[in-house]
C-alpha positions as CSV (number, residue, x, y, z in Angstrom):
1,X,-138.1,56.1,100.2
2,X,-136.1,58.6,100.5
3,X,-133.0,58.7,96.8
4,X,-130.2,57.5,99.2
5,X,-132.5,54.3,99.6
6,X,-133.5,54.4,96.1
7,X,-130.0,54.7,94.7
8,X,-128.6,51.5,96.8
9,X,-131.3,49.4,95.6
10,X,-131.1,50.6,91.7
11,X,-127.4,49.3,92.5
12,X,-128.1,46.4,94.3
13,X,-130.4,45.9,90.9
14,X,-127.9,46.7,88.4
15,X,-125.0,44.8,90.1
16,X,-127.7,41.6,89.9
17,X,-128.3,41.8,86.4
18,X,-124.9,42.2,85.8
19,X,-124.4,39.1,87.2
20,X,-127.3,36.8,85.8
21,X,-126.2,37.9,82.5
22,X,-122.7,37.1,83.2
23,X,-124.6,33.7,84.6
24,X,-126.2,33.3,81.0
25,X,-123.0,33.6,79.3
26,X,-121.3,30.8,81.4
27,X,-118.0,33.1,81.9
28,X,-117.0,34.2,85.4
29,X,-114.5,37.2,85.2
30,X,-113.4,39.6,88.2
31,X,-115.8,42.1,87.7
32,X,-118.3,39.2,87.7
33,X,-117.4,38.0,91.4
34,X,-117.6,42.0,92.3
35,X,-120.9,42.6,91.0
36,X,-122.1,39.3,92.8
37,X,-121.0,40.0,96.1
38,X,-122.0,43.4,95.8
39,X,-125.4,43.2,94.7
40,X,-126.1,41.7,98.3
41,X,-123.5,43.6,100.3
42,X,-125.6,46.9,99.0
43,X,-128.9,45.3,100.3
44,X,-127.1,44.8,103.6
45,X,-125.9,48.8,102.9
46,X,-130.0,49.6,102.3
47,X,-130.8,47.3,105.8
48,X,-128.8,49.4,107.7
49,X,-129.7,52.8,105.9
50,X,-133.5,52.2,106.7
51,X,-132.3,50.8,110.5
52,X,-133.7,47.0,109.4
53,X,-133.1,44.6,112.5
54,X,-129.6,43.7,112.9
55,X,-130.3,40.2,112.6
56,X,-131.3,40.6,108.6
57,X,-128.2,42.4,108.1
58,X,-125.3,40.7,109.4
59,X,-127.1,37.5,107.2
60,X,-127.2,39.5,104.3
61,X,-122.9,40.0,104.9
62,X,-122.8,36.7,105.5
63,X,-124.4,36.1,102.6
64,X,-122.4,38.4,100.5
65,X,-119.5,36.5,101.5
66,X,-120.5,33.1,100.7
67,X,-121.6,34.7,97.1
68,X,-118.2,36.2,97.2
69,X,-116.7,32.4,97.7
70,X,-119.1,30.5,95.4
71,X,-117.5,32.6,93.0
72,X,-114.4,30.2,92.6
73,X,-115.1,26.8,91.0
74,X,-113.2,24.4,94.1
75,X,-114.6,22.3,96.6
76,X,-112.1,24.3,99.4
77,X,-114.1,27.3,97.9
78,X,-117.9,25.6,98.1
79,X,-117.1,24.5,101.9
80,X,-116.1,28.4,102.6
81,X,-119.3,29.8,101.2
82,X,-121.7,27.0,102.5
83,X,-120.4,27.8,105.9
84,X,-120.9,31.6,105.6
85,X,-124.7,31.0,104.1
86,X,-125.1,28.4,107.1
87,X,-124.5,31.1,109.2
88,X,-126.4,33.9,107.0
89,X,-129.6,31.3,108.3
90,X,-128.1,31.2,111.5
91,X,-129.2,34.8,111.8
92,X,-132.4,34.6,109.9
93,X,-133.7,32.2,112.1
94,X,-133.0,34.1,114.8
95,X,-134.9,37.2,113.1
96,X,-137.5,35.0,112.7
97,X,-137.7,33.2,116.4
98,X,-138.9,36.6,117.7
99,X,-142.3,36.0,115.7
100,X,-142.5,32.0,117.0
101,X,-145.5,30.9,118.4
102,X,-144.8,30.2,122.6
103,X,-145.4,26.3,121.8
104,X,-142.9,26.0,118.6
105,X,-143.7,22.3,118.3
106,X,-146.7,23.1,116.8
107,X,-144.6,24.0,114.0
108,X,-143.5,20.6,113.0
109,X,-147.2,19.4,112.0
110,X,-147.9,22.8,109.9
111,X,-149.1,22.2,106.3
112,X,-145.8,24.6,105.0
113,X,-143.6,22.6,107.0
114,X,-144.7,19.1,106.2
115,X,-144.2,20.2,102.7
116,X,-140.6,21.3,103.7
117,X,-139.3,18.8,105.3
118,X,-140.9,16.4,102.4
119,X,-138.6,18.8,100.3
120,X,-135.4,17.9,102.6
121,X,-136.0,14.5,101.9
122,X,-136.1,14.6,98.2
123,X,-133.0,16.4,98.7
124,X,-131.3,14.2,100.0
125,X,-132.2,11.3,98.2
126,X,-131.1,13.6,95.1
127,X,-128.4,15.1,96.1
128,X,-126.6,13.7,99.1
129,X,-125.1,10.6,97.8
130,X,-123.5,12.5,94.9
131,X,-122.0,14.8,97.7
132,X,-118.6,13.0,97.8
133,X,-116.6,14.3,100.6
134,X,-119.1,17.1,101.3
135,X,-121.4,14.9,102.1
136,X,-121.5,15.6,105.7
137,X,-121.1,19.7,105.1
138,X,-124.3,19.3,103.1
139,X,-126.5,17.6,105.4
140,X,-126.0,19.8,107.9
141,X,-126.6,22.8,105.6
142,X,-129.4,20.9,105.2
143,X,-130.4,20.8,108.5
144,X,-129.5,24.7,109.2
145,X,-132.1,25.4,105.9
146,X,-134.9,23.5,107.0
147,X,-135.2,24.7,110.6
148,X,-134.8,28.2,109.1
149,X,-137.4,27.4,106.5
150,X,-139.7,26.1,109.1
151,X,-139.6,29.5,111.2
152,X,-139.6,31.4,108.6
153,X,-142.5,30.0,106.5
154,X,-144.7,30.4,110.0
155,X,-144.0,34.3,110.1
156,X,-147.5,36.1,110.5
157,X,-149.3,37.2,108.0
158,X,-147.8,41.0,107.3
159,X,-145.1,39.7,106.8
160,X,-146.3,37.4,103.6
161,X,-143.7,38.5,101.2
162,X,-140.6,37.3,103.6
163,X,-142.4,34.5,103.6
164,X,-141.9,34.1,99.9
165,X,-138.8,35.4,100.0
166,X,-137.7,32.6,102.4
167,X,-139.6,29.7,99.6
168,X,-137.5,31.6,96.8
169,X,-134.3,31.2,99.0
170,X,-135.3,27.6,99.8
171,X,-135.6,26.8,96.1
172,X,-132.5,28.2,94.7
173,X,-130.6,26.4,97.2
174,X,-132.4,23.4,96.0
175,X,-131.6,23.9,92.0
176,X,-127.8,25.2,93.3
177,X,-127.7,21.4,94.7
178,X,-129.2,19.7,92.0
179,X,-126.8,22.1,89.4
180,X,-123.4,21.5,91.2
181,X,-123.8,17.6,92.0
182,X,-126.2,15.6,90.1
183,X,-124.2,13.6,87.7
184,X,-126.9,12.6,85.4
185,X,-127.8,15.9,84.2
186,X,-127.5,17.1,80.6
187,X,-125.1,20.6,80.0
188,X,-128.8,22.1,79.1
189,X,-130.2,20.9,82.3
190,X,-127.3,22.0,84.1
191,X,-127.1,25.9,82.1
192,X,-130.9,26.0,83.0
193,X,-130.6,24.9,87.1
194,X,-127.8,27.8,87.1
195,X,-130.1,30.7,85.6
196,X,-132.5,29.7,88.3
197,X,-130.5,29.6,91.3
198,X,-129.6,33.4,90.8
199,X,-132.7,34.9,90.4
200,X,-134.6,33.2,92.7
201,X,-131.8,33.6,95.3
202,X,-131.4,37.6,94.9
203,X,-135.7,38.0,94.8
204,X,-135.7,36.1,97.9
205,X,-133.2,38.1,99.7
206,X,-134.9,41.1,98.5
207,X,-138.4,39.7,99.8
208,X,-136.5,39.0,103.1
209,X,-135.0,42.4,103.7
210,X,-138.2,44.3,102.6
211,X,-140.7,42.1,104.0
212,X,-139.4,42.0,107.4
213,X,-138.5,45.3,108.0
């Protein structure tokens, strides 16, 4: 690795703690939202300093942008971000066709996948009829994530720890969803949900980007 790699990723690192701790404190502030976007924007910088396939980078700017949007607490603000991470998958899945078996159906009756898509239906009974008017939005979100998932979790073997990095990405998704629209949950719950969703989202975008190059 040679220190111009080194250095992005130490920022990309500091930029993320920055932010968790921000996360722990509950207050969002301007250099919060910078940090955030940021600490994927400079993975993006790394993808393209070490010549990763264009496909992992332009999600992780799409993904930098949707962090950038989740930033502000409106549902105008949520739509804009879900649509620029629906897209961020867009391009994951396409990364991750080029490794698809020729007959992709036998996808759908893999062990990982069953256990995906049983995951999509627990979120949905969960979440979606708490979605309100995003109720639609989500579902096909939804929809984009699983089909990603699916490719993604049937990615040969080396490439194991984008595979992980795709379950990590799965799961804070998941806990965001749970966080932002169960009603039932306790502030605790809630405070807990978000220091998950950040961690495991960053690790997994990491795992992606490193894993697949």
């Amino acid at each position: 690795m040679s220190p111009i790699e080194a250095a992005i990723l130490i920022a990309a690192f500091l930029c993320a703690a920055h932010y968790f701790w921000i996360v722990i404190r509950a207050r969002m502030t301007p250099i919060a939202r910078i940090t955030k976007t940021a600490s994927v924007f400079l993975l993006a910088l790394y993808g393209i300093v070490t010549f990763s396939p264009v496909f992992i980078i332009v999600a992780l700017v799409l993904s930098s942008l949707g962090d950038f949007a989740l930033t502000h607490k409106t549902d105008s603000a949520f739509l804009t971000g879900l649509s620029f991470f629906a897209l961020a998958h867009v391009f994951y899945f396409f990364e991750f066709m080029r490794f698809a078996p020729a007959d992709i159906w036998v996808l759908i009756f893999d062990p990982s996948s069953l256990a995906l898509l049983c995951l999509l239906v627990l979120a949905i009974a969960l979440i979606l009829p708490h979605a309100g008017a995003l109720k639609i939005p989500v579902l096909g979100y939804m929809g984009i994530i699983a089909v990603m998932g699916i490719f993604g979790l049937a990615l040969p073997d080396p490439f194991f720890w984008a595979i992980i990095g795709v379950v990590l990405f799965i799961l804070s998704d998941f806990c965001l969803g749970l966080e932002r629209f169960r009603p039932n949950l306790s502030t605790v719950q809630k405070q807990w949900l978000a220091r998950l969703v950040w961690p495991l989202y960053w690790c997994g975008q990491v795992l992606i980007l490193i894993g697949i190059a």
